[in-house]
N, C-alpha and C positions, 0 to 999 in steps of 0.2 A: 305510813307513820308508825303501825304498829309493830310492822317487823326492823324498823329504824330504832323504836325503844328494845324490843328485844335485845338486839344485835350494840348496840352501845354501853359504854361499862361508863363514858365521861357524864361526870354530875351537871356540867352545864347542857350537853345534846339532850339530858334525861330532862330536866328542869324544862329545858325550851320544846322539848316533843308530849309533855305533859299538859303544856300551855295550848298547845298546837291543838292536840287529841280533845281535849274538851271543848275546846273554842269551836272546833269543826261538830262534834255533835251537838254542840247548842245551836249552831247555825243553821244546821240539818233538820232539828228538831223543828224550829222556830219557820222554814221556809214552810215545812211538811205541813205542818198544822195554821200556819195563816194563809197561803197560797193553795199548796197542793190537795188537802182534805175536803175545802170548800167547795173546789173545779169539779171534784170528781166525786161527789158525795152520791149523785142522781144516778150515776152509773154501780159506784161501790156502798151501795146501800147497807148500811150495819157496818161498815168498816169505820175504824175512828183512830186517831193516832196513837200507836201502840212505843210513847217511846219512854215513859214513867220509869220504867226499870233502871234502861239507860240514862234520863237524869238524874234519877239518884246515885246511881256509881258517879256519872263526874261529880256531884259533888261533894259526896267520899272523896273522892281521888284528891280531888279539891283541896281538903282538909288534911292532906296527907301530903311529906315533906319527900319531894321527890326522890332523893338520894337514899330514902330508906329502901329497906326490900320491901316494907309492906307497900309500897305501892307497885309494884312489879303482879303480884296475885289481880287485884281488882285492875289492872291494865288491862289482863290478859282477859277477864272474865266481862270487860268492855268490849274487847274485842272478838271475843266469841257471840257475844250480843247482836254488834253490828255485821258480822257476816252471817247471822242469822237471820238478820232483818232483811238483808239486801238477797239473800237465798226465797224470801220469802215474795218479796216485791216481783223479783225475775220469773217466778214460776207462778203470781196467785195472782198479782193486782195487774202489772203492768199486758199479760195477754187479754183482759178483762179492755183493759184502755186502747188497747192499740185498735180490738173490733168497734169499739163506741164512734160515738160523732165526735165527740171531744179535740179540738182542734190541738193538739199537743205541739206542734211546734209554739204557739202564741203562748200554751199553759206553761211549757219551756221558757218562753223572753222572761214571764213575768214572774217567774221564780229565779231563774238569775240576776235579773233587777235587786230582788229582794234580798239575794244572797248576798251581794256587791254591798246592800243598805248595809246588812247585818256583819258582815266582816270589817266594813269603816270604823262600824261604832265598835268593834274588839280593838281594833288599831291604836 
């Protein structure tokens, strides 16, 4: 999505990839911290949902009228966020998870449940 906003000049793809882009990290946000921080607290001891920064830029972004360029800056600085996060998860938490006991396919059902919950009610 982010390189969709990039790559787009049309005021309605920006408008609708702007909707898109936040709605997916509050979704992300909201799974991470009701599902997945809880499952996995006994294993990742001191880890605690790191996504504060990232809410507050979407709701900047938010506040910002897609078609301007100011929201092209804090897109991109959303996006350098989340592939930070996910840089971080791939190298720190998730080889931590795979050695535990931690049944991850069932921790998997029950965050796509929740995801399914939480993307209905954006709908």
């Amino acid at each position: 999505m982010f390189t969709a906003f990039e790559n787009t000049r049309s005021v309605n793809n920006k408008r609708f990839l702007v909707q898109r882009i936040c709605a997916s990290v509050d979704v992300h946000s909201l799974v991470k911290e009701q599902v997945f921080y809880p499952a996995v607290q006994s294993v990742l001891q001191g880890s605690s949902p790191e996504h504060g920064s990232m809410k507050a830029l979407v709701r900047h972004i938010r506040s910002l009228e897609p078609v301007a360029e100011m929201v092209d800056g804090p897109i991109q600085r959303l996006s350098d966020h989340v592939n930070q996060h996910v840089s971080e998860l791939h190298d720190g938490m998730f080889p931590q998870l795979k050695a535990s006991s931690i049944d991850l396919v069932e921790l998997g059902s029950r965050m796509a449940r929740r995801k399914a919950e939480l993307i209905a009610l954006h709908s």
